[in-house]
N, C-alpha and C positions, 0 to 999 in steps of 0.2 A: 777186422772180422765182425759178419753180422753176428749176434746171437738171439735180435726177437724174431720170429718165421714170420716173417711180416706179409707172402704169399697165401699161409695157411691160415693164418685167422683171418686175413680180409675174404677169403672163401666162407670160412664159420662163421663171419657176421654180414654173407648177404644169404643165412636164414630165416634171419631178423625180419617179423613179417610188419615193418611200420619203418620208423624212421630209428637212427641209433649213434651215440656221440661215443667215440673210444681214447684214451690215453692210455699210455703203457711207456713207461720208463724203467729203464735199468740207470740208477744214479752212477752205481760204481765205472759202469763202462760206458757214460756219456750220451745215452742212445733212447732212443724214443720212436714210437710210432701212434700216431696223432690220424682220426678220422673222424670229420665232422667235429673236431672237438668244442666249436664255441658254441654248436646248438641249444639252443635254453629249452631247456625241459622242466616241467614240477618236478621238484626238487623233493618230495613226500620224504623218507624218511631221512632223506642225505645231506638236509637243513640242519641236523642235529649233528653232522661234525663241527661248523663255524661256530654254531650254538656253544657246544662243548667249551672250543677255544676261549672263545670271548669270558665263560663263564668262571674258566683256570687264568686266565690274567687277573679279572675282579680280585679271585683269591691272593695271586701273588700280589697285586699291590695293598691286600689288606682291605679292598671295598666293599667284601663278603666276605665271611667267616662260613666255612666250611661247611663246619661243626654246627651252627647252629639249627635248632631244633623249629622248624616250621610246619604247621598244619597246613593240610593239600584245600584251599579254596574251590569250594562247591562249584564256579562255571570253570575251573580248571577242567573237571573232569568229564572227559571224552569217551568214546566209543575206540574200535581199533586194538590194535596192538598193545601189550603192558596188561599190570593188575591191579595199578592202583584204583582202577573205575571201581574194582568192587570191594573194596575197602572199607572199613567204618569212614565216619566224616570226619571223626575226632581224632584220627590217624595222625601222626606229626614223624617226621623222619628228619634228620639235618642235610643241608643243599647238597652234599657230595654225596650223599645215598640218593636221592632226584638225581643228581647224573650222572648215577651209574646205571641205576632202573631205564634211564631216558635210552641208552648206547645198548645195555646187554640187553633186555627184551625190547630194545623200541618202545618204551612205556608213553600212550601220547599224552595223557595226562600229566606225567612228571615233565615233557619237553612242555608244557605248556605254563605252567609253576616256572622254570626256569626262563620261559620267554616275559612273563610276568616281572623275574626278578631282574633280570639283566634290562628289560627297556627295550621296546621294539625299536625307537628311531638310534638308539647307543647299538642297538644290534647290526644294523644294517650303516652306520657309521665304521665301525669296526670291521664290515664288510670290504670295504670303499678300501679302508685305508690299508689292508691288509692286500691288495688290487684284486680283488676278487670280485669284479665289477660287473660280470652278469649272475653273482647272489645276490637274492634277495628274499626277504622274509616281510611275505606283507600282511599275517597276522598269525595269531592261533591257532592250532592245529584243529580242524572240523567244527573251526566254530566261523562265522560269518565275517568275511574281511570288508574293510574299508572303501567305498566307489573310488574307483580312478576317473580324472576328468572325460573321458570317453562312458563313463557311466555303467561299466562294465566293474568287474569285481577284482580287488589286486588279488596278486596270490604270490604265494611262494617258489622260488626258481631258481635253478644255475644250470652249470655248466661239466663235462668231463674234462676239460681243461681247468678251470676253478677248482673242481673238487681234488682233479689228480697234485696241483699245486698245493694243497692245502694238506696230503699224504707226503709230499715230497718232502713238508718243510717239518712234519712229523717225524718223517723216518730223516732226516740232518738235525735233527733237536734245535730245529729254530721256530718251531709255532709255539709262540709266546715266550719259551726257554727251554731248556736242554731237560729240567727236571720235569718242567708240565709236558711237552712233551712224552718224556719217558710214560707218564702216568697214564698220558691218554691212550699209549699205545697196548699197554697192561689192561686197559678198561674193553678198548677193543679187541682184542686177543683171545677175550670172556664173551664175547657176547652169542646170539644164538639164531640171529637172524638173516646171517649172509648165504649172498649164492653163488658168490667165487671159489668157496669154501668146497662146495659140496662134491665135488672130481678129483679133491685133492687127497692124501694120506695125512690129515689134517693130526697135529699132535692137539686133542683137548685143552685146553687150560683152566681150571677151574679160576675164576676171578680171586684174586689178593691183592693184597696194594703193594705183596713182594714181588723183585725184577722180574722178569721175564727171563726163565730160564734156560741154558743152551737150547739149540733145536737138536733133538735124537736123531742117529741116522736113521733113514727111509722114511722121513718124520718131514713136516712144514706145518710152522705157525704162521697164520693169518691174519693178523688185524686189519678188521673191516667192519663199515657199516654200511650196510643195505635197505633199499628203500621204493618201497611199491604200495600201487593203487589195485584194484584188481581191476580186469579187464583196460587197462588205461595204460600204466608204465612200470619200468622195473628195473633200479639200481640197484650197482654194486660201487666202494669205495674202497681200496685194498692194499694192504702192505704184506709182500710174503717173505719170509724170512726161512733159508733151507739152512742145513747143516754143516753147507760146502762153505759156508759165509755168501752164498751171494743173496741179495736181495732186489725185488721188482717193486712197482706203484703199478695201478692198474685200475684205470676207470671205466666205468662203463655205463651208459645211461641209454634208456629206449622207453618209445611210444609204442606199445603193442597191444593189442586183446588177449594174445596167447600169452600169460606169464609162467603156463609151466613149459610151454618149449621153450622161454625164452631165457626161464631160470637154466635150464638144459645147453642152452647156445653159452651162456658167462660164463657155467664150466667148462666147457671145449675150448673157450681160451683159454680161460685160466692154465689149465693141463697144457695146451701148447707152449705158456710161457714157460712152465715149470719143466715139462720132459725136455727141454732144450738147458735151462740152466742147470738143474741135475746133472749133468754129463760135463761141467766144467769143475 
C-alpha cells in the first residue's frame, strides 16, 4: 500500500513557477517519492544543517567546547536574517548559543562565527565524507567568495536528496550519534523560519535543551530548517512527527521569483503528506 499521494503533489509542484528538487520519505514504511532530487541549487539557508552537524561532532569528540564563551568578530557580521548584526561588538555568547541563533532565527552572522570556527575546507571534507557530494560551502554567508578556475565566483550549494539524507539520518539518530542527533532535532523543532510549517496544526515548541515532548492529538511537530533569497529561491528541510507515531522527511528546494506562492506551494505538500498519514 502507497501512503505518499504521489499524483497530487506532483500536480502541486507544477505550480512551481522556475525549476524545483523534491524528496519525501516515510522511513517507517520504506517509501519515497524523489523529483529532480539531485538538482543543485544555492543552498541559502539550508547550508546551515551540515554546518550544524559537523559543529556537534567537534563537540563530541571534544574539539570545541561548547560552553565556551567567544566574542562575534566584526567581518562576521552580516545583513539578513538573525540579530546579532545589531548587537554591541563586545557581545560574547558560548558556540552552542551561535547554533542555536544560527537554526532558530537563521542568524547569518552566528552561521558565519560558526563557519569561521569549524574551517571552510574541514567543512566541505566533512561534506564529502558524510556522501553528500553535491554540498558545498564555498564561503561566508554575503560576504565575497573565492574565484573558481573559470573565474566566476564559488558559492554555496546542494541538493533535496543531500539535504533529505541528511533529515533521514537525523530522525534514525545516526548524524554524528543518537544524542547529537536527538539535540539537533529539539534545536530545530524551535526555530521560526520554515515553510513546510505553515499548513500544518503545528504544536509550538518553545526551544529547551529538554526532549521533545509526546506530539498532542490534532497536533504535529516539525523540525525543519528553511532557506531563501528573495526573488531567487526557496527551501524547506523537514522532519514531521504526528501523534499516531508516524513520521515523514521532506525536502524541498526551488528556483523561483515568486517566494510567497512558492512558500504557499511547500505547504500544500506538506498538508498532502500529513492528511494521508493522519488517517493511519
Amino acid at each position: 500500500m502507497k501512503y505518499i499521494p504521489d499524483e497530487k503533489i506532483r500536480k502541486i509542484c507544477e505550480e512551481v513557477n522556475g525549476t524545483y528538487g523534491l524528496y519525501i520519505s516515510l522511513p517507517d514504511h520504506g517509501e519515497k517519492l524523489v523529483i529532480n532530487e539531485n538538482a543543485i541549487f544555492n543552498a541559502a539557508s539550508t547550508i546551515k544543517i551540515p554546518l550544524m552537524a559537523l559543529l556537534w561532532k567537534d563537540f563530541e569528540s571534544g574539539r570545541l567546547d561548547p560552553d565556551k564563551m567567544e566574542p562575534l568578530h566584526e567581518d562576521c557580521k552580516v545583513w539578513g536574517s538573525g540579530v546579532l548584526k545589531s548587537l554591541s561588538d563586545n557581545y560574547q555568547m558560548c558556540l552552542y548559543d551561535y547554533a542555536v541563533l544560527m537554526m532558530i532565527v537563521s542568524d547569518n552572522s552566528a552561521t558565519n562565527h560558526i563557519i569561521d570556527t569549524v574551517g571552510l575546507e574541514r567543512a566541505n571534507a566533512f561534506f564529502t565524507e558524510s556522501g553528500w557530494t553535491n554540498t558545498h560551502l564555498g564561503g561566508k554567508l554575503f560576504k565575497p567568495k573565492p574565484l573558481l578556475p573559470d573565474g566566476k565566483e564559488d558559492w554555496n550549494y546542494t541538493t533535496a536528496a543531500d539535504l533529505g539524507d541528511m533529515m533521514e539520518k537525523m530522525l534514525a539518530g545516526k548524524l554524528v550519534s543518537e544524542i547529537a542527533s536527538k539535540q539537533m532535532m529539539q534545536i530545530l523543532a524551535g526555530q521560526q523560519v520554515g515553510k513546510f510549517d505553515k499548513s500544518l496544526p503545528v504544536e509550538h515548541y518553545s526551544f529547551t535543551k529538554n526532549p521533545l515532548p509526546p506530539v498532542p492529538e490534532g497536533k504535529v511537530i516539525v523540525c525543519n530548517k528553511g532557506g531563501s533569497l528573495v526573488g531567487k529561491v526557496l527551501h524547506d528541510a523537514a522532519i514531521m512527527l504526528l501523534p499516531n507515531g508516524e513520521r515523514a522527511v521532506m525536502t524541498m528546494m526551488t528556483a523561483t521569483p515568486d517566494n510567497e506562492i512558492t512558500t504557499k506551494i511547500l505547504g500544500k505538500v506538506s498538508r498532502a503528506v500529513y492528511d494521508e498519514l493522519v488517517k493511519l
